[in-house]
N, C-alpha and C positions, 0 to 999 in steps of 0.2 A: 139742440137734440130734438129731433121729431118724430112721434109715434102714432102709426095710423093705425086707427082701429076699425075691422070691416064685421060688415054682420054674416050670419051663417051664408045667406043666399048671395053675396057681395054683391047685394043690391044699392046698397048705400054703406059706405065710410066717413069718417070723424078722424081728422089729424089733429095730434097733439104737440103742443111744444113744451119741452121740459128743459130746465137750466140745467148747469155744469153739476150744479151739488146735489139736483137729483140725480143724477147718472151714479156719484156718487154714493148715494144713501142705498142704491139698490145694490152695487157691486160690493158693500158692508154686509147687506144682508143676505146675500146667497154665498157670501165666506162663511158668517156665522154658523146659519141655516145647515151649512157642509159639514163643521167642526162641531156642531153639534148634533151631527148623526152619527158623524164617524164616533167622538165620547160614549154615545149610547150605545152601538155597538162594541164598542171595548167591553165595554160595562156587562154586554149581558156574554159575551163569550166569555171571558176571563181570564187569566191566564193559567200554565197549565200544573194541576194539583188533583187531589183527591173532592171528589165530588165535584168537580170543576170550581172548586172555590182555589181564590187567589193564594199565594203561600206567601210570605212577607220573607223578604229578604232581609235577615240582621249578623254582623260581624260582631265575634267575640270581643269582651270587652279584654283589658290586659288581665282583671281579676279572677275573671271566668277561666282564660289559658292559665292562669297560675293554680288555679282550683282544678282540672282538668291535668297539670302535669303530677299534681301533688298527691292525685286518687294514683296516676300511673304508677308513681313513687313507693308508695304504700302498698300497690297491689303486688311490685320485684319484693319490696323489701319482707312482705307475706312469704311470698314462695322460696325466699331464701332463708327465713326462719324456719318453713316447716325442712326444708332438706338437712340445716344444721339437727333442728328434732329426732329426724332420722338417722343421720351419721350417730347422733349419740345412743341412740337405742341399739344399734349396731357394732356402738363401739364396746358396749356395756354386755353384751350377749358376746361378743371378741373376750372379754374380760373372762365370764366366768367359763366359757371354753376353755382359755387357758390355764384356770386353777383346776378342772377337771383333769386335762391331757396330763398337768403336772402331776397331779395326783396319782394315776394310772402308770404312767413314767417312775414313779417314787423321788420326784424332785420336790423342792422346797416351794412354795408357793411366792411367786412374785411379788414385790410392791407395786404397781404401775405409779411413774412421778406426775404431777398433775400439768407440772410444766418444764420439761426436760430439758438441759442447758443446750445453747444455739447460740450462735453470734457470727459476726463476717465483716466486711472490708464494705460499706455502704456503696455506693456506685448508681448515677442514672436513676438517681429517685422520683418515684413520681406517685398518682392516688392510683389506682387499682380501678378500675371499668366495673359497670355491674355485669358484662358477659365474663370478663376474666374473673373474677370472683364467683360468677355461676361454672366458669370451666372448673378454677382448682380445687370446686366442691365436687362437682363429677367424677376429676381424678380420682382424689380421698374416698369415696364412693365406693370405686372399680377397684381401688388399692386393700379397701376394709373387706370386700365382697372376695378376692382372690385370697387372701388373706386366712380370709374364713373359712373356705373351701379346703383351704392347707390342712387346717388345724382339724376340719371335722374328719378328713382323711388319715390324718395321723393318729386321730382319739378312736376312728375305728378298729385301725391295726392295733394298737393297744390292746382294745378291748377282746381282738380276736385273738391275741396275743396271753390273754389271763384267762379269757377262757379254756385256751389249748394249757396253760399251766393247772388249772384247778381239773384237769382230769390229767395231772400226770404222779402217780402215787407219792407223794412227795411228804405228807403230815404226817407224823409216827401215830400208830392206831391205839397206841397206849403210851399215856404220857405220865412222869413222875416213878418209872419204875424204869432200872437197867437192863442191858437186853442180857438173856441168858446166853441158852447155846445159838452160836451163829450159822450159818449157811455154809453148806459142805462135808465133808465127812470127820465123823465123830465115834465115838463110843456109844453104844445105844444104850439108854439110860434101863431098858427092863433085862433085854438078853445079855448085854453087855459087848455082842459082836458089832467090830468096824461096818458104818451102814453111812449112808450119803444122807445129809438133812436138808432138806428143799427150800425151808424156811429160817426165820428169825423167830426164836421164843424170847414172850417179853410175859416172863414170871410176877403175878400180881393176885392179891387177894380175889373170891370169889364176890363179884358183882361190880367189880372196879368196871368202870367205862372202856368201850369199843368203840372207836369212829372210824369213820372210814373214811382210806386214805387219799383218797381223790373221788369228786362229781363220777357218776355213774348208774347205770341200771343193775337193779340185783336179778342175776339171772339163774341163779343156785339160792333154793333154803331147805336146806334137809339134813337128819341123823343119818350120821356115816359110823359105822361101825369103828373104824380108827379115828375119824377126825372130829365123830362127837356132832353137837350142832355146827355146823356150820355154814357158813356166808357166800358165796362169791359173784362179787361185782365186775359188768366189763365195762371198762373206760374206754372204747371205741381204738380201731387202727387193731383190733387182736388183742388187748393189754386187757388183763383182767389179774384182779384182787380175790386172797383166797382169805377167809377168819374160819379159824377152826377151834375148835373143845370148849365153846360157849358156853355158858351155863341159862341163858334167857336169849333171847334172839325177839328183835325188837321193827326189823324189816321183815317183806315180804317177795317174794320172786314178782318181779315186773315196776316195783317201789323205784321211782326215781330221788337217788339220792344225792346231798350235799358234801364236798368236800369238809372234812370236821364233824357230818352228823352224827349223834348217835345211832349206834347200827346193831349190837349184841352185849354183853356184860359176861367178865371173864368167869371161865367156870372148871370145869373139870372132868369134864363127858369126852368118852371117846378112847382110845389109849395113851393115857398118861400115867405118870405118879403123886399128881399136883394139879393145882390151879394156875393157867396160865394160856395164854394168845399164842397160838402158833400162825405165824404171817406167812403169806407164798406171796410172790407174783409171777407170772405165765406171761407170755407176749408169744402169741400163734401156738401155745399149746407146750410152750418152751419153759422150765421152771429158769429164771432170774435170780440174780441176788438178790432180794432186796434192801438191801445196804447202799447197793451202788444207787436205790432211786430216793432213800428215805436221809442219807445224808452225804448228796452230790450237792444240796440246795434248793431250795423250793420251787418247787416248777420244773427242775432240770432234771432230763429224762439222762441215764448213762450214754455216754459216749459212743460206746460199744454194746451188745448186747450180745447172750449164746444165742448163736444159730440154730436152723430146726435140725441139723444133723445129728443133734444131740436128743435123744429120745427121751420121753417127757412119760413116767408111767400112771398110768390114772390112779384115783386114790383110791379106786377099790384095788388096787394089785399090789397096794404097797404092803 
Protein backbone atom coordinates (compact mmCIF):
# COMPACT_ATOMS: atom_id res chain seq x y z
CA UNK A 1 0.00 0.00 0.00
CA UNK A 2 1.43 3.48 -1.02
CA UNK A 3 0.81 6.98 0.41
CA UNK A 4 2.07 10.06 -1.19
CA UNK A 5 2.17 12.88 0.69
CA UNK A 6 2.53 16.43 -1.18
CA UNK A 7 3.26 19.78 0.33
CA UNK A 8 0.64 22.82 0.19
CA UNK A 9 2.45 24.41 -3.11
CA UNK A 10 3.04 20.62 -4.72
CA UNK A 11 6.29 21.42 -4.97
CA UNK A 12 7.69 18.47 -3.59
CA UNK A 13 6.14 15.06 -2.48
CA UNK A 14 7.28 11.97 -0.16
CA UNK A 15 5.70 8.55 -1.01
CA UNK A 16 5.05 6.03 1.63
CA UNK A 17 4.81 2.50 1.84
CA UNK A 18 2.67 0.88 4.41
CA UNK A 19 1.97 -2.95 5.00
CA UNK A 20 -1.26 -5.05 4.86
CA UNK A 21 -1.74 -4.53 8.90
CA UNK A 22 -1.55 -0.94 8.57
CA UNK A 23 -4.37 -0.57 6.19
CA UNK A 24 -5.78 -2.49 8.67
CA UNK A 25 -5.10 -0.54 12.08
CA UNK A 26 -6.57 2.44 10.24
CA UNK A 27 -9.84 0.91 8.83
CA UNK A 28 -10.20 -0.21 13.18
CA UNK A 29 -9.85 3.07 13.92
CA UNK A 30 -12.27 5.14 11.80
CA UNK A 31 -15.07 2.18 12.89
CA UNK A 32 -14.28 2.97 16.31
CA UNK A 33 -13.84 6.72 15.97
CA UNK A 34 -17.61 6.36 14.01
CA UNK A 35 -19.27 4.13 16.87
CA UNK A 36 -17.98 6.38 19.08
CA UNK A 37 -19.62 9.38 17.96
CA UNK A 38 -22.69 7.92 16.99
CA UNK A 39 -22.67 6.51 21.42
CA UNK A 40 -22.11 10.18 22.22
CA UNK A 41 -24.63 11.27 20.43
CA UNK A 42 -27.29 8.77 21.72
CA UNK A 43 -26.07 9.82 24.93
CA UNK A 44 -26.67 13.50 24.72
CA UNK A 45 -30.20 13.35 22.75
CA UNK A 46 -31.71 10.64 24.92
CA UNK A 47 -34.43 9.02 24.56
CA UNK A 48 -37.88 10.28 24.70
CA UNK A 49 -39.27 11.30 28.34
CA UNK A 50 -39.71 14.16 30.66
CA UNK A 51 -37.01 16.53 30.70
CA UNK A 52 -35.53 14.67 27.92
CA UNK A 53 -34.17 12.20 30.45
CA UNK A 54 -34.13 8.50 29.55
CA UNK A 55 -37.31 6.52 31.05
CA UNK A 56 -36.26 2.71 31.75
CA UNK A 57 -38.25 0.27 30.57
CA UNK A 58 -39.40 -2.53 33.28
CA UNK A 59 -42.05 -5.48 33.08
CA UNK A 60 -44.23 -6.37 36.01
CA UNK A 61 -42.97 -8.79 38.09
CA UNK A 62 -45.86 -11.78 38.74
CA UNK A 63 -45.90 -10.34 42.49
CA UNK A 64 -46.57 -6.97 41.52
CA UNK A 65 -49.85 -8.25 38.93
CA UNK A 66 -50.98 -10.17 41.88
CA UNK A 67 -50.69 -7.04 44.21
CA UNK A 68 -52.18 -4.92 41.51
CA UNK A 69 -55.34 -7.48 40.95
CA UNK A 70 -55.77 -7.90 44.64
CA UNK A 71 -56.09 -3.67 45.27
CA UNK A 72 -58.73 -4.23 42.10
CA UNK A 73 -60.24 -6.93 44.25
CA UNK A 74 -60.66 -4.95 47.22
CA UNK A 75 -61.57 -1.77 45.57
CA UNK A 76 -65.41 -4.12 43.88
CA UNK A 77 -65.53 -5.74 46.91
CA UNK A 78 -65.59 -1.87 48.81
CA UNK A 79 -68.37 -0.78 46.46
CA UNK A 80 -70.25 -3.74 46.85
CA UNK A 81 -70.29 -3.55 50.72
CA UNK A 82 -71.24 0.02 50.65
CA UNK A 83 -74.40 -0.67 48.15
CA UNK A 84 -75.36 -3.88 50.63
CA UNK A 85 -75.00 -0.64 53.45
CA UNK A 86 -77.49 0.92 51.57
CA UNK A 87 -80.04 -1.63 50.57
CA UNK A 88 -80.04 -2.20 54.52
CA UNK A 89 -80.70 1.46 55.60
CA UNK A 90 -83.46 1.34 52.94
CA UNK A 91 -84.63 -1.67 54.03
CA UNK A 92 -84.90 -0.57 57.72
CA UNK A 93 -86.70 2.80 56.69
CA UNK A 94 -89.15 0.03 54.42
CA UNK A 95 -89.47 -1.50 57.85
CA UNK A 96 -90.79 1.21 59.89
CA UNK A 97 -93.01 2.69 57.04
CA UNK A 98 -94.67 -0.34 57.20
CA UNK A 99 -95.36 -0.44 61.02
CA UNK A 100 -96.67 3.29 60.53
CA UNK A 101 -99.07 2.41 57.28
CA UNK A 102 -100.25 -0.56 59.55
CA UNK A 103 -100.81 1.47 62.34
CA UNK A 104 -102.95 4.10 60.43
CA UNK A 105 -104.85 1.03 58.58
CA UNK A 106 -105.46 -0.32 62.35
CA UNK A 107 -103.78 -3.67 61.41
CA UNK A 108 -101.47 -5.68 63.56
CA UNK A 109 -97.96 -4.87 63.32
CA UNK A 110 -95.87 -7.37 61.31
CA UNK A 111 -92.91 -9.63 62.28
CA UNK A 112 -90.44 -9.21 59.26
CA UNK A 113 -88.64 -13.09 59.33
CA UNK A 114 -84.90 -12.54 59.00
CA UNK A 115 -84.55 -15.31 56.72
CA UNK A 116 -87.78 -16.49 54.98
CA UNK A 117 -88.18 -20.01 53.85
CA UNK A 118 -86.99 -20.71 49.78
CA UNK A 119 -85.79 -23.71 48.23
CA UNK A 120 -85.85 -25.33 44.57
CA UNK A 121 -84.72 -28.16 42.10
CA UNK A 122 -80.66 -26.98 41.92
CA UNK A 123 -79.88 -26.93 38.16
CA UNK A 124 -76.61 -25.38 36.11
CA UNK A 125 -74.73 -24.33 39.12
CA UNK A 126 -72.19 -22.31 38.97
CA UNK A 127 -70.11 -19.03 41.05
CA UNK A 128 -71.97 -15.70 40.48
CA UNK A 129 -69.63 -12.90 38.28
CA UNK A 130 -68.91 -9.64 40.29
CA UNK A 131 -71.05 -7.73 37.48
CA UNK A 132 -74.11 -10.21 38.19
CA UNK A 133 -73.88 -9.69 41.77
CA UNK A 134 -73.52 -5.87 41.16
CA UNK A 135 -76.79 -6.27 38.71
CA UNK A 136 -78.94 -8.43 41.40
CA UNK A 137 -78.04 -5.58 43.95
CA UNK A 138 -79.29 -3.01 41.48
CA UNK A 139 -82.43 -4.87 40.92
CA UNK A 140 -83.15 -5.12 44.88
CA UNK A 141 -82.26 -1.56 44.75
CA UNK A 142 -85.11 -0.40 42.08
CA UNK A 143 -87.37 -3.29 43.73
CA UNK A 144 -86.79 -1.60 47.73
CA UNK A 145 -87.06 2.00 45.97
CA UNK A 146 -90.73 1.18 43.94
CA UNK A 147 -91.57 -0.55 46.88
CA UNK A 148 -91.23 2.51 48.96
CA UNK A 149 -92.84 4.85 46.84
CA UNK A 150 -95.99 2.34 47.25
CA UNK A 151 -96.09 2.40 50.70
CA UNK A 152 -95.37 6.34 51.14
CA UNK A 153 -98.47 6.67 48.67
CA UNK A 154 -100.54 4.57 50.69
CA UNK A 155 -99.51 6.11 54.23
CA UNK A 156 -100.60 9.42 52.66
CA UNK A 157 -104.04 8.45 51.66
CA UNK A 158 -104.39 7.20 55.23
CA UNK A 159 -103.35 9.89 56.55
CA UNK A 160 -105.79 12.12 54.35
CA UNK A 161 -108.01 9.52 55.20
CA UNK A 162 -108.07 10.31 59.36
CA UNK A 163 -107.77 13.62 58.78
CA UNK A 164 -111.10 13.81 56.85
CA UNK A 165 -112.35 11.34 59.85
CA UNK A 166 -111.28 13.65 62.83
CA UNK A 167 -113.44 16.44 61.36
CA UNK A 168 -116.44 14.18 60.97
CA UNK A 169 -118.71 14.72 64.39
CA UNK A 170 -118.15 11.37 65.24
CA UNK A 171 -117.00 11.55 69.49
CA UNK A 172 -120.01 11.91 71.79
CA UNK A 173 -119.36 15.54 73.39
CA UNK A 174 -120.29 14.23 76.77
CA UNK A 175 -119.32 10.95 77.77
CA UNK A 176 -120.34 8.73 80.88
CA UNK A 177 -123.93 10.20 80.97
CA UNK A 178 -127.20 8.68 78.64
CA UNK A 179 -128.62 10.71 76.23
CA UNK A 180 -131.96 12.40 77.17
CA UNK A 181 -134.41 13.62 74.78
CA UNK A 182 -133.49 12.68 71.25
CA UNK A 183 -133.81 14.43 67.81
CA UNK A 184 -137.34 15.05 66.59
CA UNK A 185 -140.49 15.87 67.88
CA UNK A 186 -141.39 15.79 71.49
CA UNK A 187 -143.39 17.25 74.15
CA UNK A 188 -141.78 20.57 75.19
CA UNK A 189 -140.60 20.02 78.59
CA UNK A 190 -141.68 23.95 79.74
CA UNK A 191 -145.07 24.56 77.54
CA UNK A 192 -145.83 21.16 77.36
CA UNK A 193 -146.85 21.72 73.36
CA UNK A 194 -145.81 19.16 70.51
CA UNK A 195 -142.46 21.10 69.08
CA UNK A 196 -139.59 19.59 66.84
CA UNK A 197 -136.09 19.14 68.92
CA UNK A 198 -133.17 19.80 66.52
CA UNK A 199 -130.82 18.12 68.95
CA UNK A 200 -129.48 15.41 71.24
CA UNK A 201 -129.70 16.44 75.16
CA UNK A 202 -127.05 14.58 77.10
CA UNK A 203 -128.28 15.45 80.82
CA UNK A 204 -125.19 15.73 83.28
CA UNK A 205 -124.12 17.63 86.33
CA UNK A 206 -123.03 21.28 86.18
CA UNK A 207 -119.28 21.46 85.01
CA UNK A 208 -119.10 18.04 83.77
CA UNK A 209 -116.78 18.20 80.60
CA UNK A 210 -117.75 19.42 76.83
CA UNK A 211 -115.40 18.23 73.94
CA UNK A 212 -115.96 18.76 70.89
CA UNK A 213 -116.98 16.52 68.54
CA UNK A 214 -114.81 16.66 65.61
CA UNK A 215 -111.29 18.99 64.62
CA UNK A 216 -112.62 22.42 63.68
CA UNK A 217 -112.78 26.18 63.93
CA UNK A 218 -115.06 27.95 66.49
CA UNK A 219 -116.83 30.23 64.65
CA UNK A 220 -119.83 31.08 67.08
CA UNK A 221 -119.26 32.09 71.14
CA UNK A 222 -121.86 34.00 72.44
CA UNK A 223 -125.19 34.14 75.16
CA UNK A 224 -128.18 33.29 73.20
CA UNK A 225 -131.21 33.98 75.01
CA UNK A 226 -132.66 30.36 74.44
CA UNK A 227 -129.57 28.40 74.02
CA UNK A 228 -127.49 30.08 76.88
CA UNK A 229 -123.64 30.01 76.25
CA UNK A 230 -123.07 28.50 73.57
CA UNK A 231 -120.40 27.04 70.90
CA UNK A 232 -120.41 26.46 67.31
CA UNK A 233 -117.80 24.85 65.52
CA UNK A 234 -117.54 24.45 61.42
CA UNK A 235 -115.71 21.29 60.35
CA UNK A 236 -115.48 22.42 56.70
CA UNK A 237 -117.63 20.97 53.47
CA UNK A 238 -120.87 23.24 55.32
CA UNK A 239 -120.86 20.81 58.52
CA UNK A 240 -120.87 22.72 61.63
CA UNK A 241 -121.43 21.64 65.57
CA UNK A 242 -123.78 23.54 67.79
CA UNK A 243 -123.02 23.28 72.20
CA UNK A 244 -125.60 24.94 73.89
CA UNK A 245 -126.60 26.03 77.86
CA UNK A 246 -123.00 26.03 78.93
CA UNK A 247 -122.41 26.95 81.97
CA UNK A 248 -118.17 28.19 81.34
CA UNK A 249 -117.23 28.23 77.79
CA UNK A 250 -113.46 27.60 77.60
CA UNK A 251 -112.84 28.43 73.56
CA UNK A 252 -112.98 31.36 71.57
CA UNK A 253 -114.42 32.42 68.02
CA UNK A 254 -111.61 31.80 65.54
CA UNK A 255 -109.74 29.00 68.46
CA UNK A 256 -108.67 26.15 66.20
CA UNK A 257 -109.76 23.07 67.77
CA UNK A 258 -109.00 19.31 68.41
CA UNK A 259 -111.29 16.56 68.01
CA UNK A 260 -111.85 15.44 71.91
CA UNK A 261 -110.77 18.97 73.21
CA UNK A 262 -112.16 20.56 75.86
CA UNK A 263 -114.45 23.23 74.51
CA UNK A 264 -117.32 24.42 77.41
CA UNK A 265 -118.53 22.57 80.95
CA UNK A 266 -122.25 21.60 81.11
CA UNK A 267 -124.31 24.18 82.71
CA UNK A 268 -127.77 25.51 82.84
CA UNK A 269 -128.04 28.96 80.89
CA UNK A 270 -130.46 29.64 78.50
CA UNK A 271 -133.98 27.92 78.39
CA UNK A 272 -134.02 25.00 80.25
CA UNK A 273 -135.15 23.23 83.54
CA UNK A 274 -131.74 21.70 84.32
CA UNK A 275 -128.27 21.25 83.64
CA UNK A 276 -127.37 19.70 80.52
CA UNK A 277 -125.67 19.69 76.59
CA UNK A 278 -128.02 20.28 74.04
CA UNK A 279 -126.11 19.00 70.76
CA UNK A 280 -127.25 20.17 67.01
CA UNK A 281 -125.41 19.55 63.85
CA UNK A 282 -126.15 21.61 60.63
CA UNK A 283 -124.66 20.56 57.19
CA UNK A 284 -125.46 23.88 54.65
CA UNK A 285 -127.54 25.40 57.26
CA UNK A 286 -129.69 22.04 57.44
CA UNK A 287 -130.41 20.78 61.24
CA UNK A 288 -129.21 16.73 61.12
CA UNK A 289 -129.57 14.13 63.45
CA UNK A 290 -127.09 13.71 65.25
CA UNK A 291 -127.28 10.23 66.11
CA UNK A 292 -126.96 9.24 62.60
CA UNK A 293 -123.05 10.94 63.04
CA UNK A 294 -122.31 10.12 66.84
CA UNK A 295 -123.19 6.37 66.59
CA UNK A 296 -122.86 5.43 62.68
CA UNK A 297 -119.01 4.77 63.89
CA UNK A 298 -116.07 6.81 64.10
CA UNK A 299 -115.29 8.70 61.36
CA UNK A 300 -118.51 7.68 59.45
CA UNK A 301 -120.42 10.56 58.15
CA UNK A 302 -124.42 9.35 57.51
CA UNK A 303 -125.25 7.71 54.50
CA UNK A 304 -127.93 10.04 53.76
CA UNK A 305 -128.27 13.31 55.09
CA UNK A 306 -131.76 16.15 55.04
CA UNK A 307 -131.70 18.16 52.30
CA UNK A 308 -131.66 22.00 52.26
CA UNK A 309 -135.46 21.73 51.26
CA UNK A 310 -136.02 21.34 54.66
CA UNK A 311 -135.96 24.77 56.37
CA UNK A 312 -133.37 25.10 59.15
CA UNK A 313 -134.92 28.19 61.69
CA UNK A 314 -132.19 30.22 63.19
CA UNK A 315 -131.80 30.11 67.01
CA UNK A 316 -133.02 33.33 67.52
CA UNK A 317 -136.53 32.38 65.98
CA UNK A 318 -136.90 29.33 67.85
Amino acid sequence: MHLIITDIRMAHSRVLRLGWWHGLAAMVTFVLLGAGLMWLGLQAVGAPGESGARVPVSWPTPDRLLERQDRAARASIDAMARKVGALQARLMQLESLDERVRGLAGLPVMKWESRPGQGGVLRDERPLSMQEFEGILNDLGAQLDARHDRMVTIESRLVDEQARTRLVPSNLPVTGHPVGSSYGTRIDPINGHAARHTGLDFPAPTGTTITAAAGGVVVTQEFHKEYGNMIEISHGGGLITRYAHASRVFVKKGDLVRQGQKIAAVGSSGRVTGPHLHFEVLKDGVWQNPGDFLFAGRGKAPVRMVAAREHNVEPSQQ
